[in-house]
C-alpha positions, -999 to 999 in steps of 0.1 A, spaced: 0 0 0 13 34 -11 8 58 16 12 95 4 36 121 26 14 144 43 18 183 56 22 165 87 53 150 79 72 182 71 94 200 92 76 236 106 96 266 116 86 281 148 104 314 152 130 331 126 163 353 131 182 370 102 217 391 108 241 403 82 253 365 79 228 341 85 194 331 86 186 311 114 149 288 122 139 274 150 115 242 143 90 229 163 106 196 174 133 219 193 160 220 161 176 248 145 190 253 113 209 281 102 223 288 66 241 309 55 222 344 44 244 338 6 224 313 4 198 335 -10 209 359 -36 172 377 -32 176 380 6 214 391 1 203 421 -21 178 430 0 180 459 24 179 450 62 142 459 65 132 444 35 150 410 54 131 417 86 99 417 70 85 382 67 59 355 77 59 324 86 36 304 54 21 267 55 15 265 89 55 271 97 67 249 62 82 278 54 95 318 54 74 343 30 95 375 24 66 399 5 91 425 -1 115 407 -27 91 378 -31 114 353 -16 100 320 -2 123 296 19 109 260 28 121 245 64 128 216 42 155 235 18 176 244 48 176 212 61 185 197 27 208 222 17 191 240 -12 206 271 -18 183 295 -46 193 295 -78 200 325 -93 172 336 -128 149 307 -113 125 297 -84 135 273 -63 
């Protein structure tokens, strides 16, 4: 029997930090995973309020920046998916 991955099964970010360097989530289960701010040439670019300014979208799945229309998935960081620049994710 095929049983099909739910929402449930994803990893969900409870609180985010950005700096200068890094952006930094704090998941549910008690982990946190930080990357390195490079790691997204939008969020690089962007001015440090334009970086402050985000929501948490999916129920925590991910980071919405409405600004520079960046989207980061809880699930990128842990794999290690940087953005590719001239192309979504």
């Amino acid at each position: 029997m095929h049983t099909a991955a739910t929402s449930a099964d994803e990893p969900r970010i409870s609180a985010v930090e950005i700096t200068d360097d890094t952006i930094t989530a704090r998941l549910v289960d008690g982990r946190t995973i930080s990357v390195p701010l490079a790691w997204s040439w939008r969020l690089a670019e962007a001015t440090p309020d334009q970086r402050q300014r985000y929501e948490l979208i999916g129920g925590g799945v991910g980071i919405h920046w409405p600004d520079i229309d960046e989207d980061i998935s809880a699930r990128g960081m842990l794999e290690g998916r940087p953005a590719r620049r001239g192309g979504r994710r």
